[in-house]
VOGU-3710 file (C-alpha; in Angstrom, 3 decimals, decimal comma):
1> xxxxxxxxxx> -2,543/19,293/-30,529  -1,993/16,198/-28,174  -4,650/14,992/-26,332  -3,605/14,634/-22,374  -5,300/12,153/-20,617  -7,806/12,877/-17,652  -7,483/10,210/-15,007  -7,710/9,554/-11,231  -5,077/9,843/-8,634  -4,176/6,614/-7,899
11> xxxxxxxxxx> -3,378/6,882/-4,352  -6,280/9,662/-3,486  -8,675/9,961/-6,309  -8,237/13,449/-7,584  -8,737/14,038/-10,802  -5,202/14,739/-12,772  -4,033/15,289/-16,052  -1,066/13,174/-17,970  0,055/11,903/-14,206  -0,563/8,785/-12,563
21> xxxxxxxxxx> -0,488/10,293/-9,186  -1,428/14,220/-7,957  0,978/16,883/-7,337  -0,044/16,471/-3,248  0,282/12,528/-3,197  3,886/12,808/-5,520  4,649/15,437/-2,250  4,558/12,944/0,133  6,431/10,132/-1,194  9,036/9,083/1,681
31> xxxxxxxxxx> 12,136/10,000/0,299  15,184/8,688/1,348  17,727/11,472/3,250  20,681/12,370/1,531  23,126/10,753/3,711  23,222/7,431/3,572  25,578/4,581/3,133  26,812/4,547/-0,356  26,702/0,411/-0,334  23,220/-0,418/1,429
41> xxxxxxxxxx> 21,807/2,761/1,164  19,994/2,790/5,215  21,085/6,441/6,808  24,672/7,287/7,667  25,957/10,092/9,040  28,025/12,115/6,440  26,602/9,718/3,837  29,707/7,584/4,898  30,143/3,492/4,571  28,336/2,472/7,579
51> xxxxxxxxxx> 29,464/0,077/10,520  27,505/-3,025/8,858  28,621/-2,462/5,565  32,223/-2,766/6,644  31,706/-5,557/8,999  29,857/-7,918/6,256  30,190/-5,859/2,860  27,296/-6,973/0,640  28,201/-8,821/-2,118  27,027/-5,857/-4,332
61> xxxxxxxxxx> 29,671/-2,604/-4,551  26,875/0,025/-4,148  23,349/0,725/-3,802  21,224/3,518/-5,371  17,604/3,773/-3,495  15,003/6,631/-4,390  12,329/6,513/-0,987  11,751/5,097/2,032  9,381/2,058/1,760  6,592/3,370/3,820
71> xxxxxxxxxx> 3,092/5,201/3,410  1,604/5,926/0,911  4,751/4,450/-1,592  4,274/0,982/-0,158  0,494/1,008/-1,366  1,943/2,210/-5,075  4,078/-0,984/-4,967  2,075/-3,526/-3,864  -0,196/-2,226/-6,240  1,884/-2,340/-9,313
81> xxxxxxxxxx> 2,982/-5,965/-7,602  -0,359/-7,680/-6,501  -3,018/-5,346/-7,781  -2,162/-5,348/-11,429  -0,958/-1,885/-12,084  2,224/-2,264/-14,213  1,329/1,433/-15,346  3,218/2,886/-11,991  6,609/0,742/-13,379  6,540/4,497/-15,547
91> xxxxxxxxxx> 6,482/6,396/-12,040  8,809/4,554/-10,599  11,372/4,271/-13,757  10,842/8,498/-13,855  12,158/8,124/-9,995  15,210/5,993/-10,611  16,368/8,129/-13,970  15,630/11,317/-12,384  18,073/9,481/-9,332  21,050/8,073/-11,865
101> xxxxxxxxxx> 21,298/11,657/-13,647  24,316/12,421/-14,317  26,031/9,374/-12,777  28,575/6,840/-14,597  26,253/4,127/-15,978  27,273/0,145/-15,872  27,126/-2,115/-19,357  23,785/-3,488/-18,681  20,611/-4,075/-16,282  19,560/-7,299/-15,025
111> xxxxxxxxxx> 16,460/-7,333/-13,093  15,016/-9,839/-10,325  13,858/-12,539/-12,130  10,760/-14,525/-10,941  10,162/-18,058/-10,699  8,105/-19,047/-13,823  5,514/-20,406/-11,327  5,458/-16,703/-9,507  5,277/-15,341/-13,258  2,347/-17,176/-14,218
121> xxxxxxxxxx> 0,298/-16,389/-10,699  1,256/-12,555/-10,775  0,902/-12,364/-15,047  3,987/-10,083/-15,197  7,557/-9,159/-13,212  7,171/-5,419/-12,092  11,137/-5,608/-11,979  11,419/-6,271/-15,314  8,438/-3,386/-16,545  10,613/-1,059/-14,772
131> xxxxxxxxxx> 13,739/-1,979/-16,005  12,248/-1,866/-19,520  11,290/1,645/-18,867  14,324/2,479/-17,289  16,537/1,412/-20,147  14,614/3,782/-22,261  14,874/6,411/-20,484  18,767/6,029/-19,760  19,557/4,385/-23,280  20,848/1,622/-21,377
141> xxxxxxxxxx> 20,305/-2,565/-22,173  19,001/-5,209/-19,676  19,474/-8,896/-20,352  17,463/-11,857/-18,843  21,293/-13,477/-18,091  20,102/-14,907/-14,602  17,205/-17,308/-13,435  15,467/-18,246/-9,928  16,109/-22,094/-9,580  13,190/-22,406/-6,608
151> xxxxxxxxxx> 10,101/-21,271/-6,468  11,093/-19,379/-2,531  8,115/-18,340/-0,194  7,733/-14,358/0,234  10,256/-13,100/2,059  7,663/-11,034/3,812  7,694/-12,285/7,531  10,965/-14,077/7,741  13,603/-12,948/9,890  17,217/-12,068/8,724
161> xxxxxxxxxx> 18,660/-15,545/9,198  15,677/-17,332/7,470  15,264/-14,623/4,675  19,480/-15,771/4,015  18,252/-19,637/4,174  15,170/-19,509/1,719  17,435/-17,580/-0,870  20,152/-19,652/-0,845  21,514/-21,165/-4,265  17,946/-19,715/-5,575
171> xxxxxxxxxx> 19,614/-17,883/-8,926  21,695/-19,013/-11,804  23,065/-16,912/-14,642  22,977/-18,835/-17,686  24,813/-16,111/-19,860  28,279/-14,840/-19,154  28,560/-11,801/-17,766  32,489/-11,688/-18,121  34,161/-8,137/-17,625  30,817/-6,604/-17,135
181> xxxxxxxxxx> 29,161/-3,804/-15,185  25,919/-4,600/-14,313  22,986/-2,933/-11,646  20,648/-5,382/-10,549  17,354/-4,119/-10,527  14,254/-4,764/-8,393  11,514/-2,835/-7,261  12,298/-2,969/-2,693  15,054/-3,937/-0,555  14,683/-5,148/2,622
191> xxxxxxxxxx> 17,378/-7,066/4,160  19,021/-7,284/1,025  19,160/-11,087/1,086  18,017/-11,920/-2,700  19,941/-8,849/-4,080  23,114/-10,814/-2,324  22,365/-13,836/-3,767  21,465/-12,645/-7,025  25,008/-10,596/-6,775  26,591/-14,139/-6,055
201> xxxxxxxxxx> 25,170/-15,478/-9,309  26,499/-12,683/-11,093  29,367/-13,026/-9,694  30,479/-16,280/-10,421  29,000/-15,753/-13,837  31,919/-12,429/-14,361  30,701/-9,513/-13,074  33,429/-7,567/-12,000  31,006/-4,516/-10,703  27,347/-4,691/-9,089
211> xxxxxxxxx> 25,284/-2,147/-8,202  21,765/-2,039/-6,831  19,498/-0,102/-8,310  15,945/0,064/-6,154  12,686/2,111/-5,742  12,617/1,655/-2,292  15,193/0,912/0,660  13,062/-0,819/3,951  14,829/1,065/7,075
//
């Protein structure tokens, strides 16, 4: 008989059994409404392209977001990101599959890379844990293809015009992505800025269609 593991909560303490988070705390995970804009994913009524979208279309064709980043997911991610708990990357992979069932799947994954300096503070890239786990889950390949060039400050902070600045010519995809369909993959979106330059790179390096593919949409 398999043994099931006895653990903590992580967001509340409670004592729970082969989960990383209680039944309660899993409850109230902001998720995102149903109708949103198919391309940035922020609420639209009728789940229609919204007014932004078709005044400056991303450079990405579509955007597939599980919750709201707000209390108590935003503690889950910055503690996967800062607080060294790459085990949640399973929680959040669970969230994205159980979100892609059933839809038409691109060629391959390609998740936010991280500056090697970034790498080596932090010890791993929670986009890339997830996509790991994600591509098991889904049976589906992710390639390192593109690089960060700079070492950018946060984004945290910045408003929309800086966030465009600091990411500007910050990725490079060293492997041809010719023909393919790809989802970036990272773990929020805020403003979308390094998703759109990260779709650029991808861009120039082939990709004929981009998707998005995040745990959390900022509103």
């Amino acid at each position: 008989m398999q043994n099931i593991v006895t653990q903590s909560c992580t967001l509340c303490g409670a004592r729970v059994r082969g989960e990383l988070i209680c039944a309660g705390c899993a409850a109230d995970l902001p998720r995102l409404a149903e109708e949103r804009c198919p391309q940035c994913a922020l609420p639209s009524p009728g789940g229609l392209l919204c007014g932004a979208c078709l005044r400056h279309p991303p450079r990405f064709d579509r955007c597939e977001a599980v919750y709201r980043y707000g209390f108590p997911l935003d503690a889950l991610i910055q503690h996967c990101k800062y607080g060294g708990g790459q085990e949640l990357a399973d929680l959040f992979a669970d969230a994205l599959a159980e979100r892609l069932a059933g839809r038409p799947l691109p060629d391959l994954m390609v998740p936010m890379p991280l500056h090697p300096e970034r790498l080596r503070e932090r010890g791993f890239n929670q986009a890339l844990e997830i996509a790991r786990r994600l591509g098991t889950r889904l049976d589906l390949p992710f390639t390192h293809a593109c690089r960060r060039l700079r070492n950018t400050p946060p984004q945290a902070g910045l408003d929309l015009k800086a966030r465009k600045r600091n990411l500007r010519g910050a990725f490079e995809c060293d492997t041809g992505l010719q023909g393919k369909r790809i989802a970036l993959l990272d773990d929020v979106m805020t403003s979308g800025s390094s998703l759109n330059e990260l779709a650029q790179a991808a861009r120039r390096a082939g990709a004929t269609e981009i998707s998005a593919w995040v745990v959390a949409r900022t509103l």
